[in-house]
KOLNU-97895 format. One record per residue (C-alpha): x, y, z. Coordinates in nm, 4 decimals, decimal comma. Example, Ala and Ser with C-alpha at 12.3 -4.5 7.8 and 13.67 -1.06 7.14 Angstrom:
NODE; 1,2300; -0,4500; 0,7800
NODE; 1,3670; -0,1060; 0,7140
end
This chain:
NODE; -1,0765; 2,1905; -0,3056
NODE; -1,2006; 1,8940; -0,5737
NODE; -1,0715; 1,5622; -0,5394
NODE; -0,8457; 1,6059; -0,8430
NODE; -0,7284; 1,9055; -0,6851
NODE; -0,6472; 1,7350; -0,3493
NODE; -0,4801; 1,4371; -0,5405
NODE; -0,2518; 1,6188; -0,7578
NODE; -0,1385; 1,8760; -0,4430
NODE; -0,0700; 1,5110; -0,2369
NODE; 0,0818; 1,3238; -0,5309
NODE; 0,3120; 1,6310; -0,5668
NODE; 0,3893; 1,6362; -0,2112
NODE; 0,4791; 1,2642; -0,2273
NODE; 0,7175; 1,2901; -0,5030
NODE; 0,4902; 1,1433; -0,7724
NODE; 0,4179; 0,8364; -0,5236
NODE; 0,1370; 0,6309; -0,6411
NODE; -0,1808; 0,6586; -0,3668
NODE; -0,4622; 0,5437; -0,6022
NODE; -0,5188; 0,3361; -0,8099
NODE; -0,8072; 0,4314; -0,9732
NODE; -0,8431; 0,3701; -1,3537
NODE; -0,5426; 0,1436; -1,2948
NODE; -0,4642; -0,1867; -1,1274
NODE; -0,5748; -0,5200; -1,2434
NODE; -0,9120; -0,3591; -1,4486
NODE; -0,7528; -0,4795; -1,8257
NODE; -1,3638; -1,7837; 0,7636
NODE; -1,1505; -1,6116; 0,9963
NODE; -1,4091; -1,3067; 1,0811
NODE; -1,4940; -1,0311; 0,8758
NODE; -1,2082; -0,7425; 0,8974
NODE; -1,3512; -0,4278; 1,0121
NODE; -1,6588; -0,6030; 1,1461
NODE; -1,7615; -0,6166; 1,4907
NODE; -1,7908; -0,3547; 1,7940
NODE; -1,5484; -0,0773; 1,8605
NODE; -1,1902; -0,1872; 1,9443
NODE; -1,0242; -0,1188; 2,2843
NODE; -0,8855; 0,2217; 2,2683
NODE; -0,5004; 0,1513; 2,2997
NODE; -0,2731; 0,4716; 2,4458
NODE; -0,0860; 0,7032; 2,1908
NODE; 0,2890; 0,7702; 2,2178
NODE; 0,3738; 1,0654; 2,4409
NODE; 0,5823; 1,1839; 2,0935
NODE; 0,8591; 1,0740; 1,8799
NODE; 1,1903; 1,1149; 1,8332
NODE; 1,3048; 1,1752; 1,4380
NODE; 1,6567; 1,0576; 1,3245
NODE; 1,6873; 1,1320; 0,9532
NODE; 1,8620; 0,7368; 0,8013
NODE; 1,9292; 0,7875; 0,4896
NODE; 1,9670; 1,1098; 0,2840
NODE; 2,0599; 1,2516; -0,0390
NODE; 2,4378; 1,2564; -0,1660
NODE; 2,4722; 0,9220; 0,0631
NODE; 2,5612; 0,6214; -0,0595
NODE; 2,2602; 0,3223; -0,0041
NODE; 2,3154; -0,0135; -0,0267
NODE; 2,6049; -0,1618; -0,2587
NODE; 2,6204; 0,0388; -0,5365
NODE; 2,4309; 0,3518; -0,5716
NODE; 2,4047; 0,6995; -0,4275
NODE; 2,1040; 0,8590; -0,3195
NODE; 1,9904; 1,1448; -0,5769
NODE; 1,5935; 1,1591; -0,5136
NODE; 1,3582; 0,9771; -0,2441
NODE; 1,0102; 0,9117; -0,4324
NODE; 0,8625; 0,8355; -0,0818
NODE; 0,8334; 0,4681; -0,0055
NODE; 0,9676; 0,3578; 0,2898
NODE; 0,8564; 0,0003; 0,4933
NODE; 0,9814; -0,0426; 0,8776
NODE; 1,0557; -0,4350; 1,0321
NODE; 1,0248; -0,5506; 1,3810
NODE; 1,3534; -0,6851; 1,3006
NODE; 1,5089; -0,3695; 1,2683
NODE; 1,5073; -0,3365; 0,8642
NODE; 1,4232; -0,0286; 0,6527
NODE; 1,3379; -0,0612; 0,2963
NODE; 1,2820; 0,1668; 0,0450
NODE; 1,3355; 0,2978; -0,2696
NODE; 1,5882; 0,5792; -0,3818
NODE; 1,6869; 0,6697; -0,7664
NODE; 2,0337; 0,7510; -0,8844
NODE; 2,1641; 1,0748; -1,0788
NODE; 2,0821; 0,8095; -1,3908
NODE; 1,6963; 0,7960; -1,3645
NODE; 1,8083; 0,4201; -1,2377
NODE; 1,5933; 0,3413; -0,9552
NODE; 1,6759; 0,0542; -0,6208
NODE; 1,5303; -0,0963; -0,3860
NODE; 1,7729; -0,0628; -0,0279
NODE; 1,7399; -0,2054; 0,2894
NODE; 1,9301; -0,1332; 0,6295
NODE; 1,9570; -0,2725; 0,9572
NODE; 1,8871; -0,0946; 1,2380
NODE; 1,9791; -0,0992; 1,6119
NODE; 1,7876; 0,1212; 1,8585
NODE; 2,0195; -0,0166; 2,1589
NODE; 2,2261; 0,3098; 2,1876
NODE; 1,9362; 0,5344; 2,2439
NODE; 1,9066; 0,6344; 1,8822
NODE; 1,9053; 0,3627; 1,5435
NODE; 2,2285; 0,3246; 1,4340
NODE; 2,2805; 0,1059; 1,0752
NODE; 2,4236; -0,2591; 1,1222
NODE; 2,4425; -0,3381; 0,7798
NODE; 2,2694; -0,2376; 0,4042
NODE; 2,2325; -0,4038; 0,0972
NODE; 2,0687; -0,3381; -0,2277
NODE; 1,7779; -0,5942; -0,2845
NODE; 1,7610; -0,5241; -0,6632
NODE; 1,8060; -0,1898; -0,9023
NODE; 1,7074; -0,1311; -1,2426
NODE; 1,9328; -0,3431; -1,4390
NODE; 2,0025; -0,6290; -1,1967
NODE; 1,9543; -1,0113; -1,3705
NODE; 1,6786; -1,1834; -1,1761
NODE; 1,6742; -1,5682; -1,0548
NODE; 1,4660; -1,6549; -1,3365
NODE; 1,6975; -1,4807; -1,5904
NODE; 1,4896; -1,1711; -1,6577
NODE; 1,6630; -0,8397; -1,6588
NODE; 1,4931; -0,5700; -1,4001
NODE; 1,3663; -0,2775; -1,6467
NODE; 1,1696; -0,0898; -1,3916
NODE; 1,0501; -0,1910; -1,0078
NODE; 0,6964; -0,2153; -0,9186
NODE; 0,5078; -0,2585; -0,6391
NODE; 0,6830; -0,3647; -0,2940
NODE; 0,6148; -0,4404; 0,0613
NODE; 0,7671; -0,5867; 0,3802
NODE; 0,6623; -0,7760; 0,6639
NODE; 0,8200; -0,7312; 1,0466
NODE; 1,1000; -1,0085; 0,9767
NODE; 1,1791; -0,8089; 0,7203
NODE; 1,1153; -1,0461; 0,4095
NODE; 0,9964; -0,8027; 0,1097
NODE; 0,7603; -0,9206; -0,1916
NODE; 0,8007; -0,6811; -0,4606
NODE; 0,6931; -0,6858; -0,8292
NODE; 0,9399; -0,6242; -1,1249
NODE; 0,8933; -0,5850; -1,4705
NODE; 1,1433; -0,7616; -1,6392
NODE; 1,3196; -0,8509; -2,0104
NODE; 1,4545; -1,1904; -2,1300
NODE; 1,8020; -1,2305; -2,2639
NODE; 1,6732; -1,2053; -2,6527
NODE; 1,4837; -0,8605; -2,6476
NODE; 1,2540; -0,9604; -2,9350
NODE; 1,1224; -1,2254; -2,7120
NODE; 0,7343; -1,0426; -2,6013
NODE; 0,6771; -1,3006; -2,3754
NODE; 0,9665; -1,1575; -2,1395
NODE; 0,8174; -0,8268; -2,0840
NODE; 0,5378; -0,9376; -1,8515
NODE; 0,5451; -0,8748; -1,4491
NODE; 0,7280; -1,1395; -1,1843
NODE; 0,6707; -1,1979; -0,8142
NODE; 0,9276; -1,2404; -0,6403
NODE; 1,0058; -1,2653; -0,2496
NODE; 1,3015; -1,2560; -0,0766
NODE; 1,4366; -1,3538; 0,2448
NODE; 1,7571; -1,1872; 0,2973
NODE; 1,9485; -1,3180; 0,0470
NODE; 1,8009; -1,2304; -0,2830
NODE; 1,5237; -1,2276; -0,4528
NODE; 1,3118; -1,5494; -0,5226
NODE; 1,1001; -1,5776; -0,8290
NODE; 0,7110; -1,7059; -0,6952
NODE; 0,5131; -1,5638; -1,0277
NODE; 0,6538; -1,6057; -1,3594
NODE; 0,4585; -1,5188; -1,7014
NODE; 0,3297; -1,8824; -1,8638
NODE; 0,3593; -2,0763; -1,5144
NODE; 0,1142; -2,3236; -1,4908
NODE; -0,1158; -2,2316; -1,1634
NODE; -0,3078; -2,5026; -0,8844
NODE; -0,6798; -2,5192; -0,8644
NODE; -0,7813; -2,4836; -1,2050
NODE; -0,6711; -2,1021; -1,2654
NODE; -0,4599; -2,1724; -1,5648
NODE; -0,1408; -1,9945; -1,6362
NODE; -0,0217; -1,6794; -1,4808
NODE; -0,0370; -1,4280; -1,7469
NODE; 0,2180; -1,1824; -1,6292
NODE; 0,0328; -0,9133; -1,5146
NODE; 0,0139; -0,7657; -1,1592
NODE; -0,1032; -0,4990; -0,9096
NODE; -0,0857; -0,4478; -0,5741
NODE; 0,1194; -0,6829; -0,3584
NODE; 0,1463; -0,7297; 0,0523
NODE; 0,3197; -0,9708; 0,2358
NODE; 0,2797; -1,0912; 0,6005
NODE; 0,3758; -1,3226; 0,8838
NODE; 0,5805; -1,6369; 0,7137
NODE; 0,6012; -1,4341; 0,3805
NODE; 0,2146; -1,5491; 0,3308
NODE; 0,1771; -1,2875; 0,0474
NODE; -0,1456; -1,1593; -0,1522
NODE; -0,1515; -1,0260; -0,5075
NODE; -0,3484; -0,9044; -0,7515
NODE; -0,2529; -1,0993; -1,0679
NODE; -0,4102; -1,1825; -1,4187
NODE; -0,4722; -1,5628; -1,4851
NODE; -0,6703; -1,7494; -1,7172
NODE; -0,7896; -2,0297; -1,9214
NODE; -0,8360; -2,2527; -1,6477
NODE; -0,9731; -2,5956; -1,6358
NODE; -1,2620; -2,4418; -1,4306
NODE; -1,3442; -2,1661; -1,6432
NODE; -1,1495; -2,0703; -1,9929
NODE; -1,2194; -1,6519; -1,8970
NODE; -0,9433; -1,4171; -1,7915
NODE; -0,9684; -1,3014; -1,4565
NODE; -0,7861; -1,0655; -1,2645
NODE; -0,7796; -1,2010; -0,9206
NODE; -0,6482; -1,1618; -0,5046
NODE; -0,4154; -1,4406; -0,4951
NODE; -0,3336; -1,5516; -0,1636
NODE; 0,0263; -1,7395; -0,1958
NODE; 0,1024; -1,8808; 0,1200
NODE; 0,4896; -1,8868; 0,2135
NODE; 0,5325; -1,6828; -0,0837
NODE; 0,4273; -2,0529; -0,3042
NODE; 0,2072; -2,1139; -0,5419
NODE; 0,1411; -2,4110; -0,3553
NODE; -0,2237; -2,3842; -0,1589
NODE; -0,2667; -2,1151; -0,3435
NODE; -0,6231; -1,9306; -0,3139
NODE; -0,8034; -1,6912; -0,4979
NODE; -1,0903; -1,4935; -0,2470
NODE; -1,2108; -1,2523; -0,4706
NODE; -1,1629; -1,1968; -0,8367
NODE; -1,3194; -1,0270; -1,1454
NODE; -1,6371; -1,1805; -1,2287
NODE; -1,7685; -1,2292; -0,8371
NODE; -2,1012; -1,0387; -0,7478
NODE; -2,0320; -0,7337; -0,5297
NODE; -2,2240; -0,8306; -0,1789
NODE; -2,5702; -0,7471; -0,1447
NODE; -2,5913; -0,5068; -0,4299
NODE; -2,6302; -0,4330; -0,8143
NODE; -2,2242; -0,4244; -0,8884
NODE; -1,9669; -0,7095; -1,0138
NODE; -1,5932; -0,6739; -0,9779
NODE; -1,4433; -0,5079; -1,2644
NODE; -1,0981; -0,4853; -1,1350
NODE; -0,9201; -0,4759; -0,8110
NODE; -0,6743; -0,2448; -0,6691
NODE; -0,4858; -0,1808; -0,3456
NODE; -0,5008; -0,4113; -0,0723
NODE; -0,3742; -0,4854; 0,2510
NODE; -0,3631; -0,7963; 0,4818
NODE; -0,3369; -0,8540; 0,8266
NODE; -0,1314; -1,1475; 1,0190
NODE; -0,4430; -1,3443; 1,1181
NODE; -0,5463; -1,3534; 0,7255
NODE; -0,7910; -1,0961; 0,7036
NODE; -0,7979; -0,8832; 0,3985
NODE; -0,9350; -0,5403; 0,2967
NODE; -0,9574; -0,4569; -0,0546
NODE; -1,0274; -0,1496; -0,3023
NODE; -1,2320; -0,2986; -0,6159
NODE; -1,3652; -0,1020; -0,9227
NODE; -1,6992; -0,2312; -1,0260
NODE; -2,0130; -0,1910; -1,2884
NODE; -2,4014; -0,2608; -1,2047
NODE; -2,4982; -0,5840; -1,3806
NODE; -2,6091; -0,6054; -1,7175
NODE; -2,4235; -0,2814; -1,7798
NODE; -2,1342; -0,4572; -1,9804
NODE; -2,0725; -0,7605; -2,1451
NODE; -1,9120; -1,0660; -2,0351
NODE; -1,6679; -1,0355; -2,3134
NODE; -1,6003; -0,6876; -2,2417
NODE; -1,5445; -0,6849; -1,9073
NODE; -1,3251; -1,0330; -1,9591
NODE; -1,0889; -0,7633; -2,2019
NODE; -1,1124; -0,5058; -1,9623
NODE; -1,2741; -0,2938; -2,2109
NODE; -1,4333; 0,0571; -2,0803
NODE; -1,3002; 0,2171; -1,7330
NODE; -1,5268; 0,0964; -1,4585
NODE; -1,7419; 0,3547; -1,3244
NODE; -1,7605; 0,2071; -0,9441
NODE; -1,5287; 0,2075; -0,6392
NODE; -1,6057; -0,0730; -0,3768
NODE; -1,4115; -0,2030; -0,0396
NODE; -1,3952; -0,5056; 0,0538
NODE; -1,3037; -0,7157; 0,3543
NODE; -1,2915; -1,0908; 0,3760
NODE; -1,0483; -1,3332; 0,4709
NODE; -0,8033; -1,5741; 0,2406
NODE; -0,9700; -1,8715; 0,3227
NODE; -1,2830; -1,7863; 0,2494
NODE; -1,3305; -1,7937; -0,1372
NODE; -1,5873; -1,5919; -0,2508
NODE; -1,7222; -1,4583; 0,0786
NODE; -1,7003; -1,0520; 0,1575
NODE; -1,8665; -0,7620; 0,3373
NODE; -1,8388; -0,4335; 0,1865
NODE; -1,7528; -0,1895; 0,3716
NODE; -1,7947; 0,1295; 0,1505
NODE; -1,9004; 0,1750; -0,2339
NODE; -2,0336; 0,4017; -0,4479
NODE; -2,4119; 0,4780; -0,4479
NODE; -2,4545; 0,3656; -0,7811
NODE; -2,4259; 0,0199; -0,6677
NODE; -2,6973; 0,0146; -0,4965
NODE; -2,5864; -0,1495; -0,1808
NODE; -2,6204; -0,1512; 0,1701
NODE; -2,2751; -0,0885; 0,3112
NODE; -2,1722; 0,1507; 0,6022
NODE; -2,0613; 0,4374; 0,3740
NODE; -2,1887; 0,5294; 0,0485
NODE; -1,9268; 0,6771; -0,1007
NODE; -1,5770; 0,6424; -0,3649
NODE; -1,2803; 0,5228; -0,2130
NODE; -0,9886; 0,6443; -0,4289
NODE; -0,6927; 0,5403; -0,2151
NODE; -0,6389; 0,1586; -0,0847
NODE; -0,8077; 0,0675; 0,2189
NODE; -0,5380; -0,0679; 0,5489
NODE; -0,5686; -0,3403; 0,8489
NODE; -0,4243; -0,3767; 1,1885
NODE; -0,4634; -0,4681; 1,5119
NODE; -0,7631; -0,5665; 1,6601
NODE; -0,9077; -0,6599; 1,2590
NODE; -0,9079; -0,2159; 1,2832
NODE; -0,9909; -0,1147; 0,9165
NODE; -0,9006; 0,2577; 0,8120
NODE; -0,9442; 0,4408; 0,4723
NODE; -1,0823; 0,8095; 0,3451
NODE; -1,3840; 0,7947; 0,1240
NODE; -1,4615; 1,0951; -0,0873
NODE; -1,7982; 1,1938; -0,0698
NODE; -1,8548; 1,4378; -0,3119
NODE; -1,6136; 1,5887; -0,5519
NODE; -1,4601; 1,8533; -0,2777
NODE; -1,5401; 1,6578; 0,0172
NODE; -1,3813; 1,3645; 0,2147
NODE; -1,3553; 1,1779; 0,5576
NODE; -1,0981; 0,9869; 0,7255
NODE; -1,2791; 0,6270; 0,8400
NODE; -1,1881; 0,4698; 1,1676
NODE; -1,3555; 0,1363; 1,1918
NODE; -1,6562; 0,2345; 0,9982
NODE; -1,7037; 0,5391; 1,1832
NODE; -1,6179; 0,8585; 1,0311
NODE; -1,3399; 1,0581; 1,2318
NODE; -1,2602; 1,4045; 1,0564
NODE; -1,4312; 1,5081; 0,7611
NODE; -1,3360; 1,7980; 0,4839
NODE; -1,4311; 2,1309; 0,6529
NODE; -1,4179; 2,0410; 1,0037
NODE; -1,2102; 2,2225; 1,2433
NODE; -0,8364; 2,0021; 1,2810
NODE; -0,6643; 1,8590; 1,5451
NODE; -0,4077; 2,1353; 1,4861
NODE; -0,6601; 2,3982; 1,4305
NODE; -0,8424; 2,5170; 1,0795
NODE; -1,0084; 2,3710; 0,8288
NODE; -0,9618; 2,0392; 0,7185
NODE; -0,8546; 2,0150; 0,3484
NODE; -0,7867; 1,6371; 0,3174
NODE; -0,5825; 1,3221; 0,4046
NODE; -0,3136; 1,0902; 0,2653
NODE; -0,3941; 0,7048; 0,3164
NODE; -0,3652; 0,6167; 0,6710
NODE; -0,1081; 0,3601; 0,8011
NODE; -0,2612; 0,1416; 1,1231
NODE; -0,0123; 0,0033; 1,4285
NODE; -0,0582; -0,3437; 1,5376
NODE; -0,1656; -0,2217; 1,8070
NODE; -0,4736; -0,0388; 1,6664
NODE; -0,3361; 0,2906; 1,6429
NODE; -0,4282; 0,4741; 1,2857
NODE; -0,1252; 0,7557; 1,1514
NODE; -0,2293; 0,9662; 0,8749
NODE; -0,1322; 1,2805; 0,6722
NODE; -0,3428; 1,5887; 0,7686
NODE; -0,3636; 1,8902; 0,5335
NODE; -0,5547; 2,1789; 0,7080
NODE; -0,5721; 2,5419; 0,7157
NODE; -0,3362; 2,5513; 0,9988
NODE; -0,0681; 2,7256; 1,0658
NODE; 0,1590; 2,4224; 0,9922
NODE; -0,0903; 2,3215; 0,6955
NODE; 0,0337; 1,9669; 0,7176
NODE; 0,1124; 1,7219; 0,9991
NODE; 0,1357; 1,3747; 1,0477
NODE; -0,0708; 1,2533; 1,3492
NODE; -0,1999; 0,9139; 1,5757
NODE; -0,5380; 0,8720; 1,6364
NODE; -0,6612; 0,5595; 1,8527
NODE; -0,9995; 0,5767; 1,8077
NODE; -1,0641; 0,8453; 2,1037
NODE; -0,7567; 1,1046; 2,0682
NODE; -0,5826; 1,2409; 1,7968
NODE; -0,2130; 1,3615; 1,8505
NODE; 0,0270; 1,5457; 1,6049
NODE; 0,3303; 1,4101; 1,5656
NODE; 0,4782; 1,6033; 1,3125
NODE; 0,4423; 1,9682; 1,1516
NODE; 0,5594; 2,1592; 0,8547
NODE; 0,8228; 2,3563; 0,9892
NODE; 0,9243; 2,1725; 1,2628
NODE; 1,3084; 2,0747; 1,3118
NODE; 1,3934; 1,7144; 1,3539
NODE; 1,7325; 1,8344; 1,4897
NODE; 1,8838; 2,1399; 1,6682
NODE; 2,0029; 2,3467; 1,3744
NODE; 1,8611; 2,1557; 1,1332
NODE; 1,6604; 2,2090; 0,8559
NODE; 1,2612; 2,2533; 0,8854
NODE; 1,0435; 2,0013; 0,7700
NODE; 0,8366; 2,1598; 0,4100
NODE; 0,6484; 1,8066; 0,3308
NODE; 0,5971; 1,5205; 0,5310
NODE; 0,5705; 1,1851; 0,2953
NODE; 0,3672; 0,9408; 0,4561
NODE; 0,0737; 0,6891; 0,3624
NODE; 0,2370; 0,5729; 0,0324
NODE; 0,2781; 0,2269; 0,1758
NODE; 0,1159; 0,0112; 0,4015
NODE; 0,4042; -0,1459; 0,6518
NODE; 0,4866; 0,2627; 0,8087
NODE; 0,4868; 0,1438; 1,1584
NODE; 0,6554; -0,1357; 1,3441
NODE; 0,4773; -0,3545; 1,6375
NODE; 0,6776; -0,1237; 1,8838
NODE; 0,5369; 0,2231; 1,7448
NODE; 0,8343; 0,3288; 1,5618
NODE; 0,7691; 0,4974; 1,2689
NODE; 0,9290; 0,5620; 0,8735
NODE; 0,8733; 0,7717; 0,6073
NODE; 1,0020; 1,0352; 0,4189
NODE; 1,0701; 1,4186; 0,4902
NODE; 1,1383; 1,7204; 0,2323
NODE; 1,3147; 2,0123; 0,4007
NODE; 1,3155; 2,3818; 0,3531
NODE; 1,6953; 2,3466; 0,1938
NODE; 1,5840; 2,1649; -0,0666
NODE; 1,7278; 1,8310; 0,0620
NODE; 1,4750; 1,4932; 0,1711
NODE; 1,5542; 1,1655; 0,3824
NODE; 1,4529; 0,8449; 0,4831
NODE; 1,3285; 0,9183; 0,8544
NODE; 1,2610; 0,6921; 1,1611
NODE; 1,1377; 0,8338; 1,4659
NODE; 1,1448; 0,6431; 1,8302
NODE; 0,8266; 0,7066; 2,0422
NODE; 0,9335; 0,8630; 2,3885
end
């Protein structure tokens, strides 16, 4: 199976959920994350217990019913489930319920509809379609939106926000023109990725320019602590020399952040000399280089690389393209898959490869591939298996000494229920909760799909 192969039978399984950025993105002090020994080996769940939350037909939020999950779903500490579900209009919203696991089994508290395609933002701009979101465990979300202005002729309100909110709405943080700290410039309404963290610290991939310090657009990781502009920080950005090797940052793509501030991040990158300053400035030609990154958000400009592609000529662990986002957890653990060749890959645990495309699965037969992996605060990595197995897909733990399957094609969630046909999982970064509780999506053999949560027992 080639990589474009594997991608279009997962991006199918996922509903059309974006996994890679490649080609896309931002191209036009703490430790090192993923450094040090091995992590303690913390204990897997026994299993898990899967309550289906949400489903099609249902009614979600305030004002919409469900008519197709595209596979997104973020779980809270506190209890909240977000995620996204489009209407019988093409409209698409962003929901969020409240859960209590008191009785044995979650129940929903309350739901509400953060924002949906047609909603008038803080800042005046109409939502025209939702981009990227995450939450943290109180629950806050940071989500991009691509908005429109009041006078529809007006260009300069079709550009990306940032917003954050709380619990009560959405809060505008980014806003196309706004004047930046530190010399950047002016936001120029154009972002990527987004992840947000403990206090709604949140990191960003935005486009900003004609700075005091330097007049070039940049596409940078902006660290926005509180969700604010205000200390704002910019670690890594296009321009910066890849670490001990030939490349420079072309773009950057998915990222994730941990509590303590560490980052990991998937850049696309070029050798030196190979393009022009005022090329790569108007993101003119596709990079030809995948590169990840850890750092932290304090420290500007430092990085190790983790894994990038041999024509960078640089000494990282794995030489190798990384075409989904690289995640962080617990104990600064770093996961990702690399693909090594055009038909093969391997799932990365810490900078040690764990499975890898033709070995024998924890289920049995071959191993085709895997979905982005999710990790646990507590360490623990979950990922989407596809194998030669009877099931052919499962979602299992792995702690960094024993894998366990969690979840099969085929199995039942309920007595009498449907069976499972595709597990959705990996398509976001906040899958797990501190307490091991997962969410993600499930397609069943009827036809139907829901927002699942399961309890570990």
């Amino acid at each position: 199976m080639t990589k474009r192969e594997f991608l279009q039978l997962l991006s199918a399984g996922l509903g059309g959920a974006v996994l890679s950025s490649l080609g896309s993105g931002c191209a036009s002090g703490g430790g090192v994350a993923g450094g040090g020994g091995a992590p303690a080996v913390p204990p897997l769940p026994n299993g898990h217990q899967f309550f289906p939350i949400k489903s099609q037909g249902q009614e979600v939020g305030s004002r919409a019913v469900v008519d197709y999950l595209p596979g997104s779903a973020h779980i809270s500490d506190s209890g909240h489930l977000t995620f996204h579900s489009r209407a019988a209009d093409e409209s698409m919203g962003l929901h969020q319920v409240r859960l209590s696991y008191s009785g044995g089994e979650p129940t929903i508290q309350d739901e509400r509809t953060v924002t949906h395609d047609g909603d008038t933002l803080p800042d005046g701009r109409v939502v025209k379609r939702l981009g990227p979101v995450d939450s943290n465990h109180e629950g806050h979300v940071a989500l991009v939106a691509h908005g429109q202005g009041a006078d529809e002729e007006d260009h300069e309100n079709l550009h990306h926000g940032l917003y954050v909110d709380r619990g009560s709405g959405p809060e505008n943080v980014l806003k196309f023109g706004q004047e930046l700290p530190g010399g950047h410039g002016t936001f120029m309404g154009t972002l990527g990725d987004v992840d947000i963290h403990n206090n709604s610290n949140v990191l960003a991939v935005g486009h900003y320019g004609a700075g005091t310090d330097d007049p070039t657009p940049k596409a940078g990781l902006m660290h926005l602590p509180g969700g604010s502009t205000t200390g704002m920080t910019v670690p890594v950005h296009t321009g910066d020399l890849v670490a001990n090797s030939e490349g420079v940052v072309r773009g950057i793509g998915l990222v994730d952040m941990h509590d303590d501030g560490k980052y990991v991040a998937q850049v696309f990158a070029d050798r030196r000399g190979q393009v022009s300053a005022s090329a790569m400035s108007e993101g003119a030609m596709t990079p030809r280089f995948t590169a990840l990154l850890a750092g932290h958000v304090s420290a500007v400009g430092a990085m190790s690389v983790l894994t990038a592609s041999s024509g960078l000529g640089v000494g990282a662990r794995e030489s190798a393209d990384s075409y989904y986002g690289p995640r962080i957890g617990g104990q600064g653990v770093v996961a990702n898959v690399v693909h090594l060749t055009e038909t093969t890959q391997a799932l990365v645990y810490h900078g040690q490869r764990v499975l890898t495309t033709g070995d024998t699965g924890p289920a049995g037969g071959e191993v085709l591939g895997f979905g982005p992996p999710v990790v646990g605060k507590d360490g623990v990595v979950y990922y989407l298996l596809l194998s030669r197995s009877a099931a052919g897909m499962q979602l299992v733990a792995y702690n960094g000494s024993e894998h366990r399957i969690l979840v099969s094609r085929g199995d039942q969630l309920r007595p009498g229920g449907p069976h499972v046909e595709t597990i959705v999982f990996g398509a976001t970064t906040e899958q797990v909760d501190s307490n091991g509780r997962l969410a993600f999506t499930c397609e069943f053999d009827d036809g139907s799909s829901s927002v699942v949560v399961g309890l570990p027992v």
